[in-house]
C-alpha positions in Angstrom: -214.7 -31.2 34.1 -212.7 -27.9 34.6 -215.7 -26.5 37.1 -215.6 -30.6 39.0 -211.5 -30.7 39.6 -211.6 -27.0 41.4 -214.7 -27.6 43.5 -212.7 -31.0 44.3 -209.3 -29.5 45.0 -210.9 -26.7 47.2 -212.2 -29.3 49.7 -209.6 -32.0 49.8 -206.2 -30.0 48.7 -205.4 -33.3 46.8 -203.3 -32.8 43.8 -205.3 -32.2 40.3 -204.0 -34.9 38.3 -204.8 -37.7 41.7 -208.2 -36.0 41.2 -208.8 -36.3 37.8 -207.7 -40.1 36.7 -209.5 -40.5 40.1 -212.9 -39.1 38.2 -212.4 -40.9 35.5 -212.2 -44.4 37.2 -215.3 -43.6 38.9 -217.1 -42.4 35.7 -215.6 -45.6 34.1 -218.0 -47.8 37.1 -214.8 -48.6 39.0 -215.0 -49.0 42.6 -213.3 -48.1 45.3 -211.8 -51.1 47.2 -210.1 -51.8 43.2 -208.9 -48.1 42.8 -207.1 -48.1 45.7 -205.5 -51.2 45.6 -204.9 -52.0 41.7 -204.3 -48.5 40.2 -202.3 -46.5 42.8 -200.0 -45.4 39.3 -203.0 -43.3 38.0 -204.1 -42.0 41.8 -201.0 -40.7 43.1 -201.2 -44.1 45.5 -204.8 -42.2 47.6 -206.4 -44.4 49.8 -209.6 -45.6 50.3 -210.5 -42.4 52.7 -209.0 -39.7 49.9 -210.6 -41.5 47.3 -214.0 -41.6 49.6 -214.0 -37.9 49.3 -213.5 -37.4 46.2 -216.8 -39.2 45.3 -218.7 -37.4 48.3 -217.3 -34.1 46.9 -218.2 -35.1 43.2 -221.9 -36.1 44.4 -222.0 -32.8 46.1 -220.9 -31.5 42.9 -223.7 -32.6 40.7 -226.2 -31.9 43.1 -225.4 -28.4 42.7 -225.2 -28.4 39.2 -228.5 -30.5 38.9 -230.0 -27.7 40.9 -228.5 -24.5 39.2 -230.2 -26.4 35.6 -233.7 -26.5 37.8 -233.5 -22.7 39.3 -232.6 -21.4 35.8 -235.6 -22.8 33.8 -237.6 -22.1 36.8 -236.7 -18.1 36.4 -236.2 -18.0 32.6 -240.2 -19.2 32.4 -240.7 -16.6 34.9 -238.8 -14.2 32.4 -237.2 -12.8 35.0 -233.4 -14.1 34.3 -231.2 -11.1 34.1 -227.8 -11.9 32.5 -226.1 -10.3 35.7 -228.3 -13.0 38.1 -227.2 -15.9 35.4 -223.6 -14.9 36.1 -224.0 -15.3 39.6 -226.5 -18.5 39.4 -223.4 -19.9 37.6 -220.7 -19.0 40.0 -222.0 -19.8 42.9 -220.1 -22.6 45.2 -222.7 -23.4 47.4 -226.3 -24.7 48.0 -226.6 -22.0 50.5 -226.3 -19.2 48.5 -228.1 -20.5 45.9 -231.2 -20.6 47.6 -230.3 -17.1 48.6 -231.0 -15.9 44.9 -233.6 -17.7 44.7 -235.3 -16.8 47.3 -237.1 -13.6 45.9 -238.5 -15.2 42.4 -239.6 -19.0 44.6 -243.8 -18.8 43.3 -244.8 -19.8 47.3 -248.0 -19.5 48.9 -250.3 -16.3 49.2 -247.5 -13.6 51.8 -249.0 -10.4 52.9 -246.5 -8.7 50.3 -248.1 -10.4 47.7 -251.6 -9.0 49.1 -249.9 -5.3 49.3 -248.8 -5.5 46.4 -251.7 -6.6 44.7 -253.6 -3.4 46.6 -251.0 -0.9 44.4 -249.0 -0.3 47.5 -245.4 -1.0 46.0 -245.0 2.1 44.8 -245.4 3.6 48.4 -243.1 1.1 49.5 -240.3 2.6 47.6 -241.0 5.7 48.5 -240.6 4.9 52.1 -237.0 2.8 51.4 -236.0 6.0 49.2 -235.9 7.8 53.2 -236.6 11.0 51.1 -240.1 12.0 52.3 -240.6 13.7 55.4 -244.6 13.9 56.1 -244.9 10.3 55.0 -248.8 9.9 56.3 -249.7 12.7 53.4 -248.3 10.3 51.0 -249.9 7.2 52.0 -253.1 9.2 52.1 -253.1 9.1 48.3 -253.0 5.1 48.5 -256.3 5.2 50.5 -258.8 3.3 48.3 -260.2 -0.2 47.6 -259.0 -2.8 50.4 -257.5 -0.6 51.7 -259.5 2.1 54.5 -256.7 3.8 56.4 -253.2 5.3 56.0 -252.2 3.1 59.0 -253.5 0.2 56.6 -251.5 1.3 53.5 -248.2 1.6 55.6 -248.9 -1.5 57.2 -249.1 -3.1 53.9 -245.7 -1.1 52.5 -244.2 -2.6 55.8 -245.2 -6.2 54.6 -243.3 -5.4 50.8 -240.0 -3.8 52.5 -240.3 -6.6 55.3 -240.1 -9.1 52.5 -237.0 -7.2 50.7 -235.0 -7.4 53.7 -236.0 -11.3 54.3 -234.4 -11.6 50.6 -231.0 -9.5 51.4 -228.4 -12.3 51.0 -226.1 -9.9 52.8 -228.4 -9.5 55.7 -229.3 -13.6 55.7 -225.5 -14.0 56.0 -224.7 -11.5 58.8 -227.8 -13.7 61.0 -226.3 -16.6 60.2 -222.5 -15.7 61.2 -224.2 -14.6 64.8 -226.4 -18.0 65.0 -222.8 -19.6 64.1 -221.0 -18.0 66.6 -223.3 -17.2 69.6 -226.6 -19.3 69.2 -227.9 -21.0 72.3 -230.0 -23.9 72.0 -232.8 -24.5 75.2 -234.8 -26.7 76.3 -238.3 -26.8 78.6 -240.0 -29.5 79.5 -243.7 -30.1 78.4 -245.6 -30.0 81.8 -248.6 -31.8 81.1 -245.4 -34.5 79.7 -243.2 -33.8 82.8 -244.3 -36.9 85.0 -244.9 -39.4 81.8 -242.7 -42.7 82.8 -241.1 -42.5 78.9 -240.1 -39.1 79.5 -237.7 -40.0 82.4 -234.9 -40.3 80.6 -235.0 -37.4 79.0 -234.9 -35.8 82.0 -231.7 -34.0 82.1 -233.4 -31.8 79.2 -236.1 -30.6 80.8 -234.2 -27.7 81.6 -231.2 -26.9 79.7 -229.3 -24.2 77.7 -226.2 -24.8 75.9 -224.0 -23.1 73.3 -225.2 -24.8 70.3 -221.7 -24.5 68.5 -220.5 -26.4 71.3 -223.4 -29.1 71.9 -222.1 -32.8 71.6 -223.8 -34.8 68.5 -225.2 -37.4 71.2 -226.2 -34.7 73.2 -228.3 -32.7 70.2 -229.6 -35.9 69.0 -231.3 -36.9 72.1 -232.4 -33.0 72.6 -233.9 -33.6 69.3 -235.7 -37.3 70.0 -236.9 -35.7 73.0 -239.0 -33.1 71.3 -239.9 -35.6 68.3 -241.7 -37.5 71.3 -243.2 -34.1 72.7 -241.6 -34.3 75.7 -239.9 -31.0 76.0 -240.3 -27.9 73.4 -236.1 -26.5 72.0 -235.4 -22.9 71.0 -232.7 -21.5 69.2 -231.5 -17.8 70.5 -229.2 -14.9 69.9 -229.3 -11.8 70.8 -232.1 -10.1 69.5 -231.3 -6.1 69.9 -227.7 -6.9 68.7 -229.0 -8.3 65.8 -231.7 -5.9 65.1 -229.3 -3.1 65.3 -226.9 -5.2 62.4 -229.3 -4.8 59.8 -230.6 -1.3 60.8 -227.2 0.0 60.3 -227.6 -1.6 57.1 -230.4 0.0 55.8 -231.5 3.3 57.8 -229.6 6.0 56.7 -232.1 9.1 57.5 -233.9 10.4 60.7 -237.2 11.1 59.6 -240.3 9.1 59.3 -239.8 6.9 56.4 -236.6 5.4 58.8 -239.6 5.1 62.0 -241.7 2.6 59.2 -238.8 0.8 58.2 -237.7 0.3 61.9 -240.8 -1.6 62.2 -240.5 -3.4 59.2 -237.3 -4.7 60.2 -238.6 -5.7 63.6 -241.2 -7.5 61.6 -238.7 -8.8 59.2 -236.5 -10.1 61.7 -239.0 -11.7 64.2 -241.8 -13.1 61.5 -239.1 -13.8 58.9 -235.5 -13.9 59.4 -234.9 -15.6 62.5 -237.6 -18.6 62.3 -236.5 -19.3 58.5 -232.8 -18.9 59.9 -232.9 -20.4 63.6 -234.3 -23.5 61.9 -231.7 -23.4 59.3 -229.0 -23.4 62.2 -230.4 -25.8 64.1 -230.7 -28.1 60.6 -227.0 -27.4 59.8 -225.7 -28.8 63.7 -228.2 -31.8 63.0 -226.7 -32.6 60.2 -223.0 -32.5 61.8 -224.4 -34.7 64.8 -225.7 -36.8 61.8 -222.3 -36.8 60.3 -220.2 -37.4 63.9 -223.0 -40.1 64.7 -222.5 -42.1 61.6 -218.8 -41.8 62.0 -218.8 -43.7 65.1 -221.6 -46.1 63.7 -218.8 -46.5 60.7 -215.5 -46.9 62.7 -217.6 -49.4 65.4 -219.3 -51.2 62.0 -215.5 -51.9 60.6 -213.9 -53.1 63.6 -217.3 -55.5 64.2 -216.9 -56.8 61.0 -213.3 -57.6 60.8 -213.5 -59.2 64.2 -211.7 -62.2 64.9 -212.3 -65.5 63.2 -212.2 -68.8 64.8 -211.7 -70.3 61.3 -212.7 -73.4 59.4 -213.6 -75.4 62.8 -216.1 -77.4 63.8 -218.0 -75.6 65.6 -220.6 -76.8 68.4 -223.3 -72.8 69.0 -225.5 -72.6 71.7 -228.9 -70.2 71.8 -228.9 -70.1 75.5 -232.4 -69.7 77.1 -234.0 -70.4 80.6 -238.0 -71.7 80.3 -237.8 -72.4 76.4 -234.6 -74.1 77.2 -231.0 -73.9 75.2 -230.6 -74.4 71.6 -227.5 -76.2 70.3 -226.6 -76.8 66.4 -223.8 -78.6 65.3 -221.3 -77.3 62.3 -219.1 -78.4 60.1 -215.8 -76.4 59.3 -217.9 -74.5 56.7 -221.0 -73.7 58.9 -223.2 -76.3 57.4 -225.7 -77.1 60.0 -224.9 -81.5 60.6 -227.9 -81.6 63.6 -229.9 -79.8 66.1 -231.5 -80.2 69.2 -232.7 -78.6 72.7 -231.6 -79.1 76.1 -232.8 -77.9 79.7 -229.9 -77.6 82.4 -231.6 -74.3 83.8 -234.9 -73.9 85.6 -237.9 -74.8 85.2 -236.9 -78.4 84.1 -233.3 -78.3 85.6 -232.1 -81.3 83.8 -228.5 -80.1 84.2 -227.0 -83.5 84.3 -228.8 -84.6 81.2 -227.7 -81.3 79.2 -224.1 -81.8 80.4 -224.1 -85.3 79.0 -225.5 -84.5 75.7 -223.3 -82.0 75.7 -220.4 -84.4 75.9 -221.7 -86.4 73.0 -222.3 -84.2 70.5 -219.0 -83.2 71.1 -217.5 -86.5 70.8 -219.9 -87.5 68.0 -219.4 -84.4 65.7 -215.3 -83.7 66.8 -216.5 -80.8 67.9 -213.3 -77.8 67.9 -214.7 -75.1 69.9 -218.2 -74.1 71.5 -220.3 -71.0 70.8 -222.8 -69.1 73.4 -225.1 -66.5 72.6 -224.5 -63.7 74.9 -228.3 -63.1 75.7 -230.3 -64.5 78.7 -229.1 -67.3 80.3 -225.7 -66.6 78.8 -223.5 -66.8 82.1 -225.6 -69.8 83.6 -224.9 -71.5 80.1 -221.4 -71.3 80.4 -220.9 -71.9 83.9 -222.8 -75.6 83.0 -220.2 -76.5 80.0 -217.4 -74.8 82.1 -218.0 -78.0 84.7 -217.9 -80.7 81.5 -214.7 -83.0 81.5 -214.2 -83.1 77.3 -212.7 -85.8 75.8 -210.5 -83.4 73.4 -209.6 -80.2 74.0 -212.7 -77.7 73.3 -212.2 -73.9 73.2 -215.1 -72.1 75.0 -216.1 -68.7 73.8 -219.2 -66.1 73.9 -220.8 -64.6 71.0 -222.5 -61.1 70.4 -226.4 -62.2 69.9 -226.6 -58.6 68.6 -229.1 -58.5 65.1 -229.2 -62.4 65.3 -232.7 -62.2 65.8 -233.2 -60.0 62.9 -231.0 -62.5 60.2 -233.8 -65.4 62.3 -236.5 -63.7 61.0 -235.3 -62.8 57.6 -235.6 -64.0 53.8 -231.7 -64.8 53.7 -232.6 -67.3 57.0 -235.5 -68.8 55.5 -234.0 -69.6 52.1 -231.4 -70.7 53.8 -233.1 -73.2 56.3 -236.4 -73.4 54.9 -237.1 -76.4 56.9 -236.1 -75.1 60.6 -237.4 -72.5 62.7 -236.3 -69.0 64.2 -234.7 -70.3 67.2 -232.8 -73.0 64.7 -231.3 -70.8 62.5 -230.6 -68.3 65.1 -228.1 -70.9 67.1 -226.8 -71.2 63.6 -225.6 -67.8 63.2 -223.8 -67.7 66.8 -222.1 -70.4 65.4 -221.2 -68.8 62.2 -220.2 -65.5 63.8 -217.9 -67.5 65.9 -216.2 -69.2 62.5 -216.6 -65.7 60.1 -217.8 -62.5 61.9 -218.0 -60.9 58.7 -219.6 -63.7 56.2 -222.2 -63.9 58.7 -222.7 -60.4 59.8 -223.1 -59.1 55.8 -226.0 -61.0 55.9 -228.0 -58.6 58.6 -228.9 -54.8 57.5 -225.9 -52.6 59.6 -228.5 -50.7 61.3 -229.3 -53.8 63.2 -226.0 -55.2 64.6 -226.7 -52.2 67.3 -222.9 -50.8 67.5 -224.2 -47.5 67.2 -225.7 -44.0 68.8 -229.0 -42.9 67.9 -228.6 -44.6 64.7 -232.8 -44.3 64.1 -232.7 -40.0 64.7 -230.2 -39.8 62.1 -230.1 -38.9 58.3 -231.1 -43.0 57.1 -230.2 -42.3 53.8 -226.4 -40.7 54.4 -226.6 -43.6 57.0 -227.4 -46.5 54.8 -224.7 -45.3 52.5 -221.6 -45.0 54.7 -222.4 -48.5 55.9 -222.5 -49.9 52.3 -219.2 -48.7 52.3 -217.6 -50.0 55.2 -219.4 -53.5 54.6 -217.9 -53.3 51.3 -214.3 -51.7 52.2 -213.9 -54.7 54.5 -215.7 -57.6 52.6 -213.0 -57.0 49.8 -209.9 -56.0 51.9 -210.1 -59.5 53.4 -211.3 -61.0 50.3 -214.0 -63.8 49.7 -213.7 -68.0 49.2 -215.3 -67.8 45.7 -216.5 -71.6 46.6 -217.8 -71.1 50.1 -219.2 -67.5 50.5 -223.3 -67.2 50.5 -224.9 -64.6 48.2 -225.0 -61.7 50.9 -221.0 -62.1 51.0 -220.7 -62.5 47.1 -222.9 -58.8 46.7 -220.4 -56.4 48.3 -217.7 -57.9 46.3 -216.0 -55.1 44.4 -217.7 -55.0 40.8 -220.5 -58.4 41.4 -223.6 -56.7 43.4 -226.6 -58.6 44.4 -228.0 -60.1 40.8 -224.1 -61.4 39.8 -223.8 -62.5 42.9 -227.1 -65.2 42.8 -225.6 -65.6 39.1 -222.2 -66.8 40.9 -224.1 -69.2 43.3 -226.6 -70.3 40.6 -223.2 -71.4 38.8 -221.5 -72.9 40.8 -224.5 -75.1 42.4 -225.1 -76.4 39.1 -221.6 -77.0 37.8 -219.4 -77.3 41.4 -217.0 -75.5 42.4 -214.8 -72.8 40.5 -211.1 -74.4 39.7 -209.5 -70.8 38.6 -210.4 -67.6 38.4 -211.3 -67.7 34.5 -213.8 -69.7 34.9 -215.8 -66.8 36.7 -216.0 -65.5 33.1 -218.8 -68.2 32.3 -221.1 -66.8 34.8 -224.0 -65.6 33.1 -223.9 -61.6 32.9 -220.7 -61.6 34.4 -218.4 -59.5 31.7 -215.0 -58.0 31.3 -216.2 -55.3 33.7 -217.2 -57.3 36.5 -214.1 -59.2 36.1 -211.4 -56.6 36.7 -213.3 -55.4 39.2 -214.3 -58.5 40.9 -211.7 -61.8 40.4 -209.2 -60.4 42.5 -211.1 -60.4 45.4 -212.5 -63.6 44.8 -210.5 -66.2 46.3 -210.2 -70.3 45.1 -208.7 -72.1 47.8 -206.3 -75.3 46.2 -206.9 -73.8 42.7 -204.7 -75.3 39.8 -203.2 -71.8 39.5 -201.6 -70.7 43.2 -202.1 -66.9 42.4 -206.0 -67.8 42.1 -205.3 -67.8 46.1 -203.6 -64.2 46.3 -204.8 -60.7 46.2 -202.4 -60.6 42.9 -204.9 -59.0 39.8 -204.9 -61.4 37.4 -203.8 -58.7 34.7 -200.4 -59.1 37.0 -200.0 -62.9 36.6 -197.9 -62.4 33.3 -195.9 -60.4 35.1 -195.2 -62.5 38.1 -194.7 -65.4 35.6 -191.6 -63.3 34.0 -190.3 -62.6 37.2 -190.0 -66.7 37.9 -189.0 -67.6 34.3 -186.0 -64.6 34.6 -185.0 -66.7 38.1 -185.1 -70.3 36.4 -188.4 -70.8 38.9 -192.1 -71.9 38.3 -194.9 -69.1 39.9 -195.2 -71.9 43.0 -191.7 -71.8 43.7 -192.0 -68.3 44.4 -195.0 -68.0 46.9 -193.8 -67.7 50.5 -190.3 -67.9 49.4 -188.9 -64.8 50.8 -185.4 -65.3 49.7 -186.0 -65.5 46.1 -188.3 -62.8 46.0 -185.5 -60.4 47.7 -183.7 -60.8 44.4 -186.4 -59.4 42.2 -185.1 -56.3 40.8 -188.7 -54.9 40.3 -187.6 -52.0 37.7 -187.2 -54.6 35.1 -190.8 -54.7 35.1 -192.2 -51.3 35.2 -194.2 -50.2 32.2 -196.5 -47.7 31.4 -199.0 -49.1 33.2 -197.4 -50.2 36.5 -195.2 -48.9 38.5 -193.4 -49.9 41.7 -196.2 -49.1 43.7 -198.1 -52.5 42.3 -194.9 -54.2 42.0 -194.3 -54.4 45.3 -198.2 -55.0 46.0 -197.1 -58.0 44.2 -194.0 -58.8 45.9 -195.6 -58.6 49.3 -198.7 -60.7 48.8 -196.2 -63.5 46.9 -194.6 -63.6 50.5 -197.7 -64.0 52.8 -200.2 -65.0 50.0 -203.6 -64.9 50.7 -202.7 -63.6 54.6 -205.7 -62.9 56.6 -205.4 -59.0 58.2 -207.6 -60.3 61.0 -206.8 -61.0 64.4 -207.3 -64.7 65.8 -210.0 -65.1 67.8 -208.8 -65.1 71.5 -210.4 -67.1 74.9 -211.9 -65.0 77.1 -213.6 -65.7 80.1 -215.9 -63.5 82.5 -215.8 -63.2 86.4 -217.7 -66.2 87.4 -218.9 -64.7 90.5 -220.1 -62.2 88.9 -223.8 -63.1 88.1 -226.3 -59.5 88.2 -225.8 -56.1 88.9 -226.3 -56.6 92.7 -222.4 -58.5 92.5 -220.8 -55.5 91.4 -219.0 -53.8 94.4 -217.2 -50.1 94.1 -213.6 -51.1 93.2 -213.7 -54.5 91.9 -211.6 -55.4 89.1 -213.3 -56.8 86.4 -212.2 -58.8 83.3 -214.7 -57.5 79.8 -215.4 -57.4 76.7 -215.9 -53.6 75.0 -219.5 -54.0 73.3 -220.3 -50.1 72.0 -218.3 -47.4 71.4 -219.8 -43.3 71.1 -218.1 -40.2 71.1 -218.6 -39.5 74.7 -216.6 -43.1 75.6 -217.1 -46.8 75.2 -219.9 -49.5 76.9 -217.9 -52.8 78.0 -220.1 -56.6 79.0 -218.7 -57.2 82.2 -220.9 -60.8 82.2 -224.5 -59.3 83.1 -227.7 -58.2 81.7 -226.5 -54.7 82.0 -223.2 -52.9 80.2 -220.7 -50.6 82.3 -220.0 -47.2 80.8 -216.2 -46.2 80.7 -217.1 -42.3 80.0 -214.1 -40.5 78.2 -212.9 -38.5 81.6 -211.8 -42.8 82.9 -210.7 -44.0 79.4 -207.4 -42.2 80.4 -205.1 -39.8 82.9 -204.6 -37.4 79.6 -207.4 -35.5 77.4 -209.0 -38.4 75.2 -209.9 -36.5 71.4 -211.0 -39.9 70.0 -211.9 -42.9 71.9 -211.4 -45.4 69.5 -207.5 -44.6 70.2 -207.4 -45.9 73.5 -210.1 -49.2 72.9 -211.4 -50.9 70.1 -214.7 -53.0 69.5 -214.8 -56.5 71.2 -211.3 -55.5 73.0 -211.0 -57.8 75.7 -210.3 -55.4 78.8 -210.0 -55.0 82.5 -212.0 -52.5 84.3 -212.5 -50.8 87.8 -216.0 -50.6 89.1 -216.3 -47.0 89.9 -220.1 -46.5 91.0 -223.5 -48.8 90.7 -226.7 -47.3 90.2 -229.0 -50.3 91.0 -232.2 -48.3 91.1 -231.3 -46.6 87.3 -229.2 -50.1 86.3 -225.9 -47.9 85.4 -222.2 -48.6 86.0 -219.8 -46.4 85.7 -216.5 -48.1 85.3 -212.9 -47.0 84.7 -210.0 -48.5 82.3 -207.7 -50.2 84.5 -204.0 -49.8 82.9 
């Protein structure tokens, strides 16, 4: 545990006992949304991001450790574990180095040291690296026999040993990799026989390019990379080879005779047929994986604000699946998304039957008190909404458009069909622009992240570290806005702090069979669902009306004694409490500290008493697109467009202007000043107004600017 805390504390400077009872909760299965909201007394009140890092750090932890146990059984059957290499096997802090030691005892494939080495010429190699002999031919005479026919072929071969003995030097592997840190350049040339190939076009910048790679943007690396996956253009890593040649001679030449001529060629060998391949590679692995990590970062911060996007709420809710020659698919909902009829219409070409649309339009709307309308922001999007925009509604109807983004994924997908087993793709599709119009996030959880496109090169990079971050955020947000234990579907119910996806079908199984939950005990009778699952879980499971108004709150129910003390000391019941700001003022909350909680909690408590059960999202807003604005051959230089911002990277943000094609603000027009993060100056699905700065018809790209 000592070894764990230190590694910890030397990557996050956090203090050693926030570190510790962290640990602990973790090894105890807690998870954590619930550590950093209900045991802040034992964390030293970290966050969600602090305590994020502490897992990554402890992962990275084991995998060491895991590796050091493999390495050391590896060399003790070799019998070749020293006490001295032990020590350092032990010590070391890094994968890295590791590998360094390693690398002499790894059993690989059949090297020409090996072969040398099997022809007796180690000895001579020894001789040579002693720099002590001074006719060193005469000596290498005497290893003229067998395989080998010639001096020059038993120096060769002592070259091959000592080549290999350098390639093992952890100091020399170190002083390559400082200069591939500091001056590496990474360039590009295109294939020629790929230079005119239609796919390769837009990879065309890269077909000649050279760049620091210290300094290489992750988008920028990443598409460097797909382009050569794709064999479009062939990437080499450089430094400066005499520079680095004369490094390690200074290392290892100390005499001026002609043992120091052979091992100048051996380290010329070492260098170009060892070193720099093994270490150019590992270099160019290392700035992947920091692309990986900056690409995934955006991917994360775009996932969270997509997900905790604005809901309309519990409305009745009329979705559209807009669509030209197949026509335009409309579902109507009830207040909780459950599908009440569907049917196609045909106001656009071929058929045209725009009056007949509009009318069944109006009556659906009438029939089913339909709140607000829902349009899928794919083709026929803008003709779709200009049609409804001309309908005279009986009640007031809100009329907004919907990201189609992954929809046709969820269509397609097991979730859809258990869900609708008796509709079709296009059915369940208008479904889901309806539900992401209620609950962005109860109906986004239910498509894999990857798909909801809100991303940069999200298929180039590491899918595993991907997959996991996602998880994550899905999960960070799914329990900070908490879930209606009676309404949510099984995809919602899994990312719930503590259930997972078997509990979760347990939950649903439940509660179809015996109605809906009336408290939060009662969670206790699910099948499989014990004590564990419960103090991890109930709190973010929400029952809406429940007997028990704390069953509503983000208040743990290991809390609810306490907040019934705090009404019984003010002559209240727990009721007269919620939302009553005045009475809760009065709480002296030191009374109730104990061992276990502290103030931090207690005024967790106090504040969600106030605004119980308070959604942290935004409502969802109106918003309405340039009607004149139709296809990219509307868009003028210096128009001022209203938009929606759809995609965010690191290099600046893509914004719907209404048309097949999105604008691109690029950082140097997001503001007057230096932008070092984008997401500080726009956020996903920000309604904005831009300038149009330049249209590339030909290429379909806009370049646009943030208009203040």
């Amino acid at each position: 545990m000592n070894q764990l805390l230190q590694y910890i504390i030397s990557h996050t400077q956090l203090s050693e006992v926030s570190i510790k009872n962290t640990v602990e909760l973790l090894n105890e299965d807690c998870t954590i949304p619930f550590i950093s909201r209900y045991r802040k007394e034992r964390t030293g009140n970290l966050d969600e991001v602090q305590i994020g890092d502490i897992v990554k750090f402890k992962e990275q932890f084991e995998t060491l450790e895991k590796r050091k146990v493999t390495i050391l059984k590896a060399l003790e059957e070799q019998e070749v574990l020293t006490s001295e290499l032990k020590q350092k096997i032990k010590a070391t802090q890094d994968l890295t180095t590791l590998e360094d030691l390693y690398l002499p005892f790894k059993k690989s494939r059949k090297t020409k040291a090996e072969t040398a080495r099997q022809n007796g010429l180690e000895p001579l190699a020894k001789i040579i690296m002693s720099q002590n002999a001074n006719d060193i031919e005469s000596v290498a005479y005497k290893y003229v026999k067998g395989e080998i026919k010639s001096v020059e072929d038993a120096l060769e071969g002592a070259r091959h040993i000592i080549s290999e003995w350098i390639n093992e030097r952890p100091d020399i592997r170190n002083n390559i990799r400082q200069q591939l840190e500091r001056f590496a350049m990474i360039s590009t040339k295109v294939v020629k026989t790929k230079a005119e190939d239609e796919n390769a076009q837009k990879f065309r910048d890269y077909f000649e390019w050279e760049e620091a790679l210290s300094r290489i943007p992750s988008h920028r690396l990443l598409a460097i990379l797909r382009a050569e996956s794709e064999g479009f253009i062939k990437v080499k890593i450089e430094i400066d080879d005499e520079k680095a040649l004369t490094k390690i001679e200074d290392r290892i030449i100390r005499s001026h005779n002609d043992c120091s001529e052979q091992i100048r060629i051996a380290i010329q060998d070492a260098y170009k047929r060892l070193l720099l391949p093994s270490l150019s590679n590992e270099a160019l692995q290392n700035a992947k994986t920091k692309a990986d990590e900056a690409a995934i970062s955006v991917f994360a911060k775009n996932l969270k604000q997509l997900l905790l996007g604005s809901p309309l709420g519990e409305k009745r809710v009329l979705a559209i699946d807009p669509g030209f020659r197949t026509g335009c698919k409309v579902v109507c909902l009830d207040a909780q998304g459950g599908l009440l009829y569907n049917e196609t219409i045909y106001p656009h070409p071929p058929k045209s039957d725009t009056m007949g649309a509009m009318k069944k339009l109006s009556s659906l709307t009438e029939a089913y008190q339909i709140e607000a309308i829902a349009i899928g922001n794919g083709t026929a999007s803008r003709e779709t909404e200009a049609v409804i925009r001309k309908i005279h509604f009986k009640n007031d109807v809100q009329v907004f458009v919907v990201s189609e983004a992954g929809v046709s994924i969820y269509s397609a997908s097991k979730i859809a069909r258990d869900e609708f087993p008796n509709y079709d793709v296009t059915v369940r599709g208008s479904v889901s622009i309806g539900r992401r119009l209620q609950d962005p996030l109860a109906e986004l959880v239910k498509i894999d992240a990857k798909s909801i496109g809100v991303g940069q090169y999200q298929h180039d990079v590491d899918q595993t570290k991907l997959k996991k971050e996602l998880d994550v955020v899905v999960e960070s947000c799914v329990n900070a806005v908490g879930v209606n234990l009676n309404t949510a579907s099984t995809s919602l119910l899994s990312y719930v702090s503590g259930i997972g996806p078997k509990l979760a079908e347990n939950i649903v199984a439940y509660r179809d069979e015996n109605g809906a939950f009336t408290s939060r005990n009662e969670i206790k009778k699910v099948p499989r669902l014990g004590g564990k699952a419960f103090e991890q879980g109930a709190v973010f499971l929400r029952i809406k009306e429940a007997k028990n108004p704390l069953d509503d709150s983000a208040v743990h129910p290991e809390s609810y004694a306490i907040v019934e003390k705090m009404a019984k000391d003010l002559g209240k019941h727990v009721s007269d409490l919620i939302g009553n700001k005045d009475q809760l003022q009065k709480i002296d909350l030191k009374k109730y500290c104990t061992e276990t909680v502290g103030l931090p909690t207690l005024q967790d408590i106090i504040n969600e008493l106030e605004k119980p059960g308070l959604d942290i999202r935004e409502q969802a807003k109106v918003f309405t697109f340039n009607q004149n604005i139709k296809t990219i051959n509307d868009l003028k230089e210096g128009q001022l467009l209203p938009g929606i911002v759809n995609n965010i990277t690191n290099f600046g943000c893509f914004v719907d202007v209404g048309i097949k094609e999105s604008g691109l603000i690029h950082v140097s027009n997001l503001s007057d000043s230096f932008v070092k993060d984008v997401n500080e100056h726009v956020s996903l699905h920000q309604q904005v107004i831009v300038k149009v700065l330049e249209v590339d018809v030909q290429r379909k790209r806009i370049q646009l600017k943030l208009h203040k």
